[in-house]
C-alpha positions in Angstrom: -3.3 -8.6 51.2 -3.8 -4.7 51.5 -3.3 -3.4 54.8 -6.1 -0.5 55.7 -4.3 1.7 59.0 -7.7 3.5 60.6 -6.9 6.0 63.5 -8.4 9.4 64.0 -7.0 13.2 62.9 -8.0 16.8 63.2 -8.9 18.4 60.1 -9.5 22.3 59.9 -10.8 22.0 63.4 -13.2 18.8 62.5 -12.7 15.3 63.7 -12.0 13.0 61.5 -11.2 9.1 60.3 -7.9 9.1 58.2 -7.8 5.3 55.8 -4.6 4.8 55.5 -3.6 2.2 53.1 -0.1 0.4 52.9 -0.2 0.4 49.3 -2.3 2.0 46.8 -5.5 0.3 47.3 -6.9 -1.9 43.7 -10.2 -0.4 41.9 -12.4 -2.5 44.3 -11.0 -0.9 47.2 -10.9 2.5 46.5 -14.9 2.2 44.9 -15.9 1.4 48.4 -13.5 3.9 49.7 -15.0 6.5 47.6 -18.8 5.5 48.0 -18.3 6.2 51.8 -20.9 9.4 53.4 -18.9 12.4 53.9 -16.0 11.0 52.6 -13.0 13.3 51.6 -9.5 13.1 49.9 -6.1 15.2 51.1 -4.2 15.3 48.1 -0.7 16.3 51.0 -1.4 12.8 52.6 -2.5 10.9 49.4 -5.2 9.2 51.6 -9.1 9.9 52.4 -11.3 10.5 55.4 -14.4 10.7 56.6 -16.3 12.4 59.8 -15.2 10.7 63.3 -19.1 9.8 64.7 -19.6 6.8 67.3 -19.0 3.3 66.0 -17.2 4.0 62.7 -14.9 1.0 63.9 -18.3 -1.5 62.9 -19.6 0.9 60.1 -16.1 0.9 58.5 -15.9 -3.1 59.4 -19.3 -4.1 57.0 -18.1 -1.9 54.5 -14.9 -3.6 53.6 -16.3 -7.0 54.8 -17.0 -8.0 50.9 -13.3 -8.3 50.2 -11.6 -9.8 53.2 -9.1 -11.6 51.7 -7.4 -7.9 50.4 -7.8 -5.7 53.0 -6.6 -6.4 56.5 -8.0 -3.7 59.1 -6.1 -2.3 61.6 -7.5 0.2 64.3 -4.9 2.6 65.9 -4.8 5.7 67.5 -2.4 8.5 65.6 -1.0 12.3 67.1 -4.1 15.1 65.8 -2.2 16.5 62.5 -3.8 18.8 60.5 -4.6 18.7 56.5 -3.9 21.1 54.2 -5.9 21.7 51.4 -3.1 24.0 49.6 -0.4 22.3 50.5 1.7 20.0 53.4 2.7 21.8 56.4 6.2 21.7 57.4 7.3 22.4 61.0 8.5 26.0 60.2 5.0 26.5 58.6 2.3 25.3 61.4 0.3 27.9 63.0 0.6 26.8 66.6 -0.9 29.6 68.4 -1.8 33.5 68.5 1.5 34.5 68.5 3.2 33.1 65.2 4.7 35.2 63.2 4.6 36.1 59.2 8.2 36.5 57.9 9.0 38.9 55.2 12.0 38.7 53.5 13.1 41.6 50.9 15.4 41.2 48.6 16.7 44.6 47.6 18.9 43.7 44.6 16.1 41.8 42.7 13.8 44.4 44.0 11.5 41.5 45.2 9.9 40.2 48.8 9.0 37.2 49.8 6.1 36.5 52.6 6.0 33.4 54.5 2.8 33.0 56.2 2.8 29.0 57.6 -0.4 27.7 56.9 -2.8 30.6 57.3 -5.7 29.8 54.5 -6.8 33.4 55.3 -4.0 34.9 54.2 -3.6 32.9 51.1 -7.2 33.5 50.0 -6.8 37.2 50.6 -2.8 36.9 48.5 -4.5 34.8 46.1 -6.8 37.8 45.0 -3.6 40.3 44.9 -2.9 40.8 41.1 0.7 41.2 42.1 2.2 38.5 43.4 2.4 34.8 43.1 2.5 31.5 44.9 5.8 29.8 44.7 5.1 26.2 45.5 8.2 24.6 45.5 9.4 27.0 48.6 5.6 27.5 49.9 5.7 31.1 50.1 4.4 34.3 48.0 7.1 36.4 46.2 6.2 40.0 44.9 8.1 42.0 42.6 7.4 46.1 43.2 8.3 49.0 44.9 7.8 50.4 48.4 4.0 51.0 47.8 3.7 47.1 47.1 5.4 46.3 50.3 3.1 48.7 52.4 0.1 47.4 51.1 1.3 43.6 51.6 2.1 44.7 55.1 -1.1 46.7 55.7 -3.2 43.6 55.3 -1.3 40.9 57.5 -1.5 43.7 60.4 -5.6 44.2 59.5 -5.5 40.6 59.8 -4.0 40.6 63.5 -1.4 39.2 62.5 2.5 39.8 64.1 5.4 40.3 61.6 8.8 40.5 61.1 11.4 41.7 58.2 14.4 40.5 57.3 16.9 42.2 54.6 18.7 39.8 52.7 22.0 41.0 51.5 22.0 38.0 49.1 19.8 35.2 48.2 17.6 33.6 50.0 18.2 30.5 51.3 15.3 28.9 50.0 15.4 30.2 46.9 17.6 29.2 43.4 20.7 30.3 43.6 22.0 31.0 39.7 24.3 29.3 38.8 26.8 30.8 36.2 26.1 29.6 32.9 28.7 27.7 30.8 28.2 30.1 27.9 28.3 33.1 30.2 31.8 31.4 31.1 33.0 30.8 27.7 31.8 34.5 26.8 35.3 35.5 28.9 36.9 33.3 25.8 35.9 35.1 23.1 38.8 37.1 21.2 38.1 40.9 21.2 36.7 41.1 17.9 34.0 38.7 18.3 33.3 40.6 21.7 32.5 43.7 20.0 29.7 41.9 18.0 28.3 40.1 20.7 28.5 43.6 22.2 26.1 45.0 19.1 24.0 42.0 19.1 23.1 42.8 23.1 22.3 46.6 21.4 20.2 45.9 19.3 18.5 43.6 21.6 18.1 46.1 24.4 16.0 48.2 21.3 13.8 45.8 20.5 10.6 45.2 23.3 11.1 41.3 24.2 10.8 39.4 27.4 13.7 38.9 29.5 13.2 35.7 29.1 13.0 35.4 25.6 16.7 37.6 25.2 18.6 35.0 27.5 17.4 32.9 25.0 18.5 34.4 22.0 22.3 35.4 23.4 23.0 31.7 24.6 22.2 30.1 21.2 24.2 33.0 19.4 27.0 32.7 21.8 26.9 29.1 21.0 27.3 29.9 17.3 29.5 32.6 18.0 32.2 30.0 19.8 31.6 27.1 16.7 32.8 30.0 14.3 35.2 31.0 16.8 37.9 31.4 13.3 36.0 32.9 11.0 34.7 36.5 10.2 31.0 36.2 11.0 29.9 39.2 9.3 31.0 37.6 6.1 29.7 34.2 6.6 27.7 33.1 3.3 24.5 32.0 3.4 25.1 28.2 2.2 28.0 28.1 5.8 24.8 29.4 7.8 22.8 27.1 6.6 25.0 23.9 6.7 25.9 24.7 10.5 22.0 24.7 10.9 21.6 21.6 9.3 24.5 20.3 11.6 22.5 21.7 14.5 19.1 20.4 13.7 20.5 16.6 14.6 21.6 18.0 18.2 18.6 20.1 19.3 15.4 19.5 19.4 12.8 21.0 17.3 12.0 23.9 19.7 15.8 24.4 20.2 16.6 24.4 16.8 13.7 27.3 15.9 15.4 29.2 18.8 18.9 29.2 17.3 17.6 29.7 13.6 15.5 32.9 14.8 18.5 34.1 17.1 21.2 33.8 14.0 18.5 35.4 11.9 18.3 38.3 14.6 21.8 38.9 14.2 21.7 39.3 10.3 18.4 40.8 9.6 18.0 43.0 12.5 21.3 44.0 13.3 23.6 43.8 9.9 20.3 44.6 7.8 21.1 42.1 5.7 18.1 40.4 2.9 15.5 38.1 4.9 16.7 34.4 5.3 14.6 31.6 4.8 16.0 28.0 5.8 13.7 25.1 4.8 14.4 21.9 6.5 11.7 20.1 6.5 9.3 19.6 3.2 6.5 22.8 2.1 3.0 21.9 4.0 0.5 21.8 1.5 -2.8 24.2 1.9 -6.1 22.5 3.1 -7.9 22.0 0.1 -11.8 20.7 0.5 -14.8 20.6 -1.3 -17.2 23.6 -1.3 -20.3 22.9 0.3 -23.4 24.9 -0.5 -26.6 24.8 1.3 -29.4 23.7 -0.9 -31.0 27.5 -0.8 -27.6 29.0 -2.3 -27.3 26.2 -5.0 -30.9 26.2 -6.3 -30.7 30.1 -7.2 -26.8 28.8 -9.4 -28.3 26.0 -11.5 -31.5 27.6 -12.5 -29.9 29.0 -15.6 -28.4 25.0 -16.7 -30.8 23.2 -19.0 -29.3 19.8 -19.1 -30.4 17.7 -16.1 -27.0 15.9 -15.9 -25.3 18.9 -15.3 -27.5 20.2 -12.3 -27.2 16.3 -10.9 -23.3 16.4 -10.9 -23.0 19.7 -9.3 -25.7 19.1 -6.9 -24.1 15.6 -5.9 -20.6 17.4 -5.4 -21.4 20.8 -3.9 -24.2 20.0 -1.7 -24.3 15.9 -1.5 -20.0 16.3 -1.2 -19.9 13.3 -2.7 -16.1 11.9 -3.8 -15.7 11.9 -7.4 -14.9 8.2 -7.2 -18.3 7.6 -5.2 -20.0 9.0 -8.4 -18.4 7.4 -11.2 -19.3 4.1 -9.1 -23.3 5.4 -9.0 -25.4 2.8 -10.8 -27.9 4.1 -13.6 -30.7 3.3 -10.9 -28.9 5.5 -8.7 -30.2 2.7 -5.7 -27.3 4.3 -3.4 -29.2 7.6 -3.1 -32.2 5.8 -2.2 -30.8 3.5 0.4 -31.2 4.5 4.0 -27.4 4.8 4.7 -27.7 8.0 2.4 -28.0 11.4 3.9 -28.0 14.7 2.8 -27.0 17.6 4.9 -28.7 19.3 6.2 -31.5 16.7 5.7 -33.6 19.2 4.0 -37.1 17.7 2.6 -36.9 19.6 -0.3 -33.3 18.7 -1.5 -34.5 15.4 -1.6 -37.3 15.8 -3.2 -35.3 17.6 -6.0 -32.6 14.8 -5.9 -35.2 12.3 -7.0 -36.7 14.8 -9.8 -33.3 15.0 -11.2 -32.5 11.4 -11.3 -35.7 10.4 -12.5 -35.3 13.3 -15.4 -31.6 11.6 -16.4 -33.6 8.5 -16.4 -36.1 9.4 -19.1 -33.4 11.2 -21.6 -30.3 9.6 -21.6 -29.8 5.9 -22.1 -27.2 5.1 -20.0 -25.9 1.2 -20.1 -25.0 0.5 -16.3 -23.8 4.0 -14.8 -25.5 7.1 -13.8 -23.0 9.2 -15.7 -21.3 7.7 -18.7 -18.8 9.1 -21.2 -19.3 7.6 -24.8 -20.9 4.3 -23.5 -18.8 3.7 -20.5 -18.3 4.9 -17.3 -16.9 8.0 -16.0 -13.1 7.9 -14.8 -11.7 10.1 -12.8 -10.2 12.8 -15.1 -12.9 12.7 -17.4 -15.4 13.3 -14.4 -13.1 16.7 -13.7 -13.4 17.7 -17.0 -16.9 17.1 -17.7 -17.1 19.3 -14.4 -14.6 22.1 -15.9 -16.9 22.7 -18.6 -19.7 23.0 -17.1 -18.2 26.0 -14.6 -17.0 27.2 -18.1 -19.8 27.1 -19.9 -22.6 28.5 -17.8 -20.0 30.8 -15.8 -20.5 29.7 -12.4 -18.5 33.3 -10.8 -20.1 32.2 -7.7 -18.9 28.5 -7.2 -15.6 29.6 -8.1 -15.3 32.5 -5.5 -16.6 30.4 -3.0 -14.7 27.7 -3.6 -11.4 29.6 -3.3 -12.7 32.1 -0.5 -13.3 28.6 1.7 -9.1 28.3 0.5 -8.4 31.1 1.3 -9.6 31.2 5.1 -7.5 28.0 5.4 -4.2 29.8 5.2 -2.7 32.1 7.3 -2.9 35.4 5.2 -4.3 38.8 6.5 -7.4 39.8 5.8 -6.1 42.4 3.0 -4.0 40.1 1.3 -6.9 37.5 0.6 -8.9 39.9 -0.3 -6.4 41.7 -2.8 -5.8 38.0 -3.8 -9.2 36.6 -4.6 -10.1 39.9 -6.3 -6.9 39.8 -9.0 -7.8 35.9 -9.7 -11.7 36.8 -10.3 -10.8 39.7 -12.7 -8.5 37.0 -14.7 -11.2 34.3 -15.0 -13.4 36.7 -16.3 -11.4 38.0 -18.7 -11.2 34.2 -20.1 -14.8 33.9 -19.4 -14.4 32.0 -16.4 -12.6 29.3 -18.2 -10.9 26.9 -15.4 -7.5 27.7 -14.5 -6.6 24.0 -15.4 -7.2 24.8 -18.8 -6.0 28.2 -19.0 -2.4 27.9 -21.1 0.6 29.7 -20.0 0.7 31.5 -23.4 -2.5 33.3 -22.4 -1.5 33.9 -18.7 1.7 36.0 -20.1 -0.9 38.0 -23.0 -2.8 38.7 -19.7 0.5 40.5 -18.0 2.0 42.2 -21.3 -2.2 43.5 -20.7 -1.3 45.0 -17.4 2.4 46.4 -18.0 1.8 49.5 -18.0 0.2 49.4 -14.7 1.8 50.1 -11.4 4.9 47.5 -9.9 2.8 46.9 -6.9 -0.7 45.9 -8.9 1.7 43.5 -11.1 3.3 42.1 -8.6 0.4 41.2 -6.7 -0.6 40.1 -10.1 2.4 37.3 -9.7 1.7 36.3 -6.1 -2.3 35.3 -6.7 -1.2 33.4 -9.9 1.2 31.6 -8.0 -1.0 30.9 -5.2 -4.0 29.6 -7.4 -1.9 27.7 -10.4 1.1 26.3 -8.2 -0.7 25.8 -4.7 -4.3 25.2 -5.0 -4.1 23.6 -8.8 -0.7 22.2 -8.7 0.9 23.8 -11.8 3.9 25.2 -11.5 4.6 28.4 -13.8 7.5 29.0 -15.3 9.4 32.2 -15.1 9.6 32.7 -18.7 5.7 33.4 -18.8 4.9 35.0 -15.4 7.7 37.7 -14.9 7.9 39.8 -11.5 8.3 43.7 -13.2 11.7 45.5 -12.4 10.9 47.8 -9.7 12.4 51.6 -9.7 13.6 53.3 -6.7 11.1 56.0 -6.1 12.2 58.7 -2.9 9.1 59.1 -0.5 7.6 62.3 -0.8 7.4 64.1 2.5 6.4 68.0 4.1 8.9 70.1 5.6 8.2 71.3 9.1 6.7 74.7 8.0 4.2 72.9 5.6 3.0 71.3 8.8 3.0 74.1 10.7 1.0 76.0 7.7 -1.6 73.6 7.4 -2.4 73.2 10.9 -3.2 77.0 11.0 -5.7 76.3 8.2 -8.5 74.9 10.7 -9.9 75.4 13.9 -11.7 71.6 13.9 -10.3 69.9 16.6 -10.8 66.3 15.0 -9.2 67.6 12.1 -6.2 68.8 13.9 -5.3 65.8 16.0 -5.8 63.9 13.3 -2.7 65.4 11.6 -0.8 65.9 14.3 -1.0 62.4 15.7 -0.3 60.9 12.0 3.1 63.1 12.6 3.9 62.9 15.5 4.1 59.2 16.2 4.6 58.2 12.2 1.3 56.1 11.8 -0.1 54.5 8.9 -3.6 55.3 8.0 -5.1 51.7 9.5 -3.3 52.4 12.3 -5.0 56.0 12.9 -8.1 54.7 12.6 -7.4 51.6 15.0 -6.5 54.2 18.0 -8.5 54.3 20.9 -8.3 56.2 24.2 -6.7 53.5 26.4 -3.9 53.2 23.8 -2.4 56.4 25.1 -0.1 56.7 27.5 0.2 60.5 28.4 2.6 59.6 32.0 5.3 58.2 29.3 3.7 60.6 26.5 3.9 57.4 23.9 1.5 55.6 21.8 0.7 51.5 21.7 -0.3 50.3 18.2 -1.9 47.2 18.1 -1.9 44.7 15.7 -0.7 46.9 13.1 1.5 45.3 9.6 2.7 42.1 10.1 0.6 40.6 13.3 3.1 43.3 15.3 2.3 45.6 18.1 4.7 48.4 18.9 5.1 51.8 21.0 5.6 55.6 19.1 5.5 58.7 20.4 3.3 60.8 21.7 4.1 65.1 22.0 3.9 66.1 25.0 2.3 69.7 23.7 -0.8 67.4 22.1 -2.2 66.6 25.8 -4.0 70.3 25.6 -5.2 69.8 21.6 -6.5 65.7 23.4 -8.2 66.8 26.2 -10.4 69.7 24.2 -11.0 67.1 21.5 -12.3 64.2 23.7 -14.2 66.8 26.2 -15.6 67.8 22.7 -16.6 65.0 20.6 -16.7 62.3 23.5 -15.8 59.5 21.3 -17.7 55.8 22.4 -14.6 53.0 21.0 -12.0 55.1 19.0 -10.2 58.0 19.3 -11.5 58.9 16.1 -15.1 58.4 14.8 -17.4 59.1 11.9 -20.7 60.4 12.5 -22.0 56.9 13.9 -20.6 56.7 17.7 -18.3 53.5 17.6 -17.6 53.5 13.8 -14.0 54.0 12.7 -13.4 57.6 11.0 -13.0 56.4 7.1 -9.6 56.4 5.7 -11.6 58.8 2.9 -12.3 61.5 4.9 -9.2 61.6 6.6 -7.3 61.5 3.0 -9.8 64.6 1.9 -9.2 66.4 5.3 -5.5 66.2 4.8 -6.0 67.5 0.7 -8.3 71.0 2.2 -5.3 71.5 4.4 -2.8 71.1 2.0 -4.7 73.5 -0.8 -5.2 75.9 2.5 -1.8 76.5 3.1 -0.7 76.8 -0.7 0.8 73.1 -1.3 0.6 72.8 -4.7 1.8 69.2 -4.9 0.0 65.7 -4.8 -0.7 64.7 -0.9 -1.3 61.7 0.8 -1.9 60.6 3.9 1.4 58.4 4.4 3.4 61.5 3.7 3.1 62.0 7.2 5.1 59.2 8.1 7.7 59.8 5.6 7.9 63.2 7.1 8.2 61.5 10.7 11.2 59.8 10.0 13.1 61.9 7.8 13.1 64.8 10.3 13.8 62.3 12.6 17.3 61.1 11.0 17.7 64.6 10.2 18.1 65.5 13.7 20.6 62.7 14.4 18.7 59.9 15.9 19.8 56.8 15.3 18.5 54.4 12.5 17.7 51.4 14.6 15.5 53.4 17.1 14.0 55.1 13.7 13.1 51.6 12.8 11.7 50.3 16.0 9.3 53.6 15.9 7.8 52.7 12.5 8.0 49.0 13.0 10.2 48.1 10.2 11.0 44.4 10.0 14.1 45.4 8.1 16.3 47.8 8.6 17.1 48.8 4.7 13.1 49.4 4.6 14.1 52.6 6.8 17.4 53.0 5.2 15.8 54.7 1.7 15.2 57.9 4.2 18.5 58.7 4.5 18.9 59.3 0.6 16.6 62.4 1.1 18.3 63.8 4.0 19.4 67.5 3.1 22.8 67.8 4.8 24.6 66.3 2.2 23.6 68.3 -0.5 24.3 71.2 1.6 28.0 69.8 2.5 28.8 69.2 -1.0 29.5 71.7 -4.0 29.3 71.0 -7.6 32.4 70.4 -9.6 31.3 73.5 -11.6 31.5 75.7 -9.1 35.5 74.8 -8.5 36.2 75.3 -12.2 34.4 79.3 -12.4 36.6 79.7 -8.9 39.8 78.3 -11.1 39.8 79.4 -14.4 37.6 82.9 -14.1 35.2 82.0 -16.6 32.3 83.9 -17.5 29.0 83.7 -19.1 28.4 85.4 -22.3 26.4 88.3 -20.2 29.1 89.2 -18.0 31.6 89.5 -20.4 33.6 92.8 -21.2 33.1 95.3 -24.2 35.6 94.9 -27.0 
């Protein structure tokens, strides 16, 4: 039997009825508890109430009088306590008259403070607003994290409250708060031999350059300090790829999966970012396959695509699989009476009138010219399998050319994966070029004999437009149609090493004294100045500048990534004309339609007047700006790793090919031939002496 303890408490100044159960009351017990008028629960006391009101003993008697033998009322009287809605008051926190106290503690070395207000739900409501502190529940109290402005206006509002205060410094931590504990790799960090200090040394570097949570570099340094101590032997700038990978393999049976991404990105940090070594890739678990489904088309779209087929069993099978989505199997099973499609269990999407209506014509015209024996479709006399289903439906995209099925079909692909915008596009583009040129024959039946004619086609094109030739074939054939090419057929082409192209500083200078247009101008001098690519020029907008810190946030630029660059401080003149000037709506830059992106086109022809203006014969581009960025960068000395964090290179050897057109080492070295005149005195034929 349940035993229900009834006495009365004081809740937010309100008299009240606490039921108090022994145990946690059974389903029956807590309907009626919960079906009482004006009935509340405190989540602190894990019980409910309801209003105190003259003869609640009788009221509360009849209610639980239907289940007598599980509840056993007991009527008492109890000390008022009061009920927190936030959380359970503790003796230190109780409000017990006008002249409690709020107690700040600061903590100076974490440059924090902490606020202890009791239960006050003013003063939590008003904290609870504040955008810069939080609510620590496990200590009850409200830590901020600021400077001495913070603290002034925490103070500023307990006083306007009428509230009395005090401060307390702590020289160490609080008492309610964690103490840290040291860590055990932080202790076996004093273990490490000298040598394999120094590279946990460059390892917290090249941390410190990169912009990560603290959080997320504690992280990183325990699970390489960890790997660090299991090689503890062996040179771990030389480790091979196949030891790497068989200590993560070892690893992956000890941690669990988010641990073991944790170490594998960490390790990778070490040799990617700070060695520059090639990318790493370790597969442990098996390839996920792309979503593949069936296109739909809405009846409206798929009407206009089979006007052009005569035969009536053509426009039946695509309209069963691209608008019906009927499995293949479902139609090879389809009785020549086609009863399934009249049954009431059958429904079309959409449920369009008309798409029945032209379902039934269909059938009934199949009906009348082919004598089928039992099945709607049949291949010589029998029914369809499988396979020969595909291929019946291969040749029809083939024969009639169905370009839109096909870019639909591989568009709907296409969204499934996780590729940028650009690259589907580039991707869907190279494929649709290839199926025409075999008259949109399906890739199943394409041969790899005529998918290497098709390259040899395209040799002498560019590196970049055959290799992307490479990637959409192997996307299409080995992912979406599961054949796998050989490398014999579909080579990548042998790429050159080509030295970026850049301007000196005077051909900057030159060509901004060939215009007075503002736009113009900052155009050019932001592309230089910070080392942007052209998306990410026209992406800026006027919040992304910080003038205070005089740097620029890209958003979202190559790669998913978001970085900082640099803004010059002698631009902040040349920006303020501009936007009291044009008084752009969304971006910094904008064509003649306020919020529209200034095209990449005129930007490209403003930067070609320029050029011509100041007497630059050579081709231009806008990217040569960024080349120019960071070779006069590493000309001046700065280091390659904060080079690379500017630009947002994922790998340091994509920033390394600047320093091959760095100047001071052709000016530091003389040639060979030089020596030999300075040696041997020899002269050239007009320099000689008379006979």
């Amino acid at each position: 039997m349940s035993r229900l303890n009834i006495y009365p408490i004081e809740h937010r100044q309100e008299k009240r009825v606490a039921l108090d159960f022994d145990a946690f009351p059974c389903k029956e017990l807590d309907e009626i508890a919960r079906n009482l008028p004006g009935r509340r629960f405190s989540s602190s006391r894990k019980l409910w109430h309801i209003p105190l009101e003259d003869g609640y003993q009788a009221k509360l008697t009849k209610a639980f009088e239907k289940v007598p033998h599980l509840v056993d009322l007991v009527f008492q009287e109890s000390p008022t306590s009061v009920i927190s809605p936030k959380f359970e008051p503790t003796s230190s926190t109780k409000v017990k008259d006008k002249s409690h106290r709020v107690k700040i503690s600061i903590d100076q070395a974490r440059k924090k403070f902490y606020v202890d207000h009791g239960y006050c739900p003013r003063l939590f409501n008003i904290f609870s607003h504040l955008e810069e502190g939080f609510w620590e529940k496990k200590y009850r109290n409200w830590v901020f994290t600021g400077d001495n402005l913070l603290y002034r206006k925490v103070k500023n509002i307990i006083e306007k409250n009428s509230f009395l205060w005090e401060k307390q410094v702590l020289n160490s931590i609080p008492k309610n708060q964690d103490k840290p504990q040291p860590k055990n790799d932080q202790v076996k960090t004093t273990l490490l031999p000298p040598t394999e200090q120094e590279i946990l040394n460059l390892y917290n570097t090249t941390l410190s350059l990169k912009r990560m949570s603290a959080r997320t570099c504690e992280i990183y340094k325990s699970f390489f300090i960890r790997f660090l101590i299991d090689h503890k032997n062996k040179e771990i700038p030389k480790l091979s790829y196949e030891e790497i990978f068989n200590y993560i393999k070892t690893q992956s049976a000890k941690l669990s999966e988010t641990g073991l991404q944790q170490s594998i990105a960490a390790i990778k940090f070490y040799y990617e970012r700070a060695l520059g070594r090639d990318k790493m890739f370790f597969y442990l678990k098996e390839k996920k396959n792309i979503k593949k489904s069936w296109l739909y088309l809405p009846f409206l779209e798929l009407r206009p695509i089979m006007e052009g087929i005569e035969s009536p069993g053509d426009r039946l099978l695509l309209f069963l699989i691209y608008h019906a989505n009927m499995r293949l199997p479902d139609i090879c099973s389809l009785p020549r009476n086609a009863e399934p499609l009249y049954g009431t269990n059958f429904r079309l999407p959409g449920n369009d009138a008309d798409a029945y209506s032209y379902l039934r014509q269909l059938i009934n015209e199949c009906d009348s010219r082919h004598t089928n024996h039992a099945r709607l479709f049949e291949f010589r006399g029998k029914a369809h399998s499988i396979e020969t289903l595909k291929g019946k439906l291969y040749r029809i995209l083939q024969r009639y050319r169905l370009k839109e099925i096909y870019e639909k079909q591989y568009e709907l692909i296409l969204n499934n994966t996780g590729y940028s915008h650009k690259t589907k596009r580039m991707y869907l583009g190279a494929f649709m070029k290839f199926l025409a040129h075999f008259n949109y024959k399906h890739p199943s039946l394409i041969s790899e004999e005529e998918i290497k004619e098709y390259m040899i086609l395209h040799r002498q094109r560019s590196t970049a437009h055959q290799d992307n030739l490479v990637n959409s074939f192997k996307f299409f054939f080995e992912k979406v149609h599961n054949h796998t090419l050989s490398n014999k057929y579909v080579m990548r082409p042998r790429r050159g090493f080509h030295l970026p192209d850049y301007f000196t500083p005077q051909e900057i200078g030159a060509m901004l004294q060939t215009t007075e247009n503002l736009k113009h101008k900052l155009v050019i001098s932001i592309g230089y100045s910070a080392g942007l690519r052209r998306q990410e020029i026209q992406n800026l907008k006027r919040s992304d500048i910080d003038l205070k810190n005089n740097r620029l946030f890209i958003k979202n630029s190559k790669g998913k990534k978001d970085r900082y660059s640099l803004f010059s401080k002698h631009l902040h003149s040349l920006l303020y004309a501009y936007l009291k000037k044009e008084q752009p709506k969304v971006y910094l830059f904008e064509g003649t339609k306020p919020g529209v992106q200034y095209s990449a086109t005129s930007m490209a022809s403003v930067l070609k007047k320029m050029a011509k203006a100041a007497g630059i014969k050579r081709k231009v581009n806008l990217h040569m700006l960024r080349h120019s960025f960071a070779t006069h960068l590493l000309e001046d000395g700065k280091d390659i790793r904060y080079v690379q964090e500017l630009l947002g290179h994922k790998n340091i050897k994509t920033t390394e090919r600047y320093t091959h057109i760095i100047s001071d080492a052709l000016l530091n070295v003389t040639s060979p031939f030089d020596r030999m005149i300075s040696e041997t005195g020899f002269q050239g034929p007009g320099n000689r002496p008379p006979p």
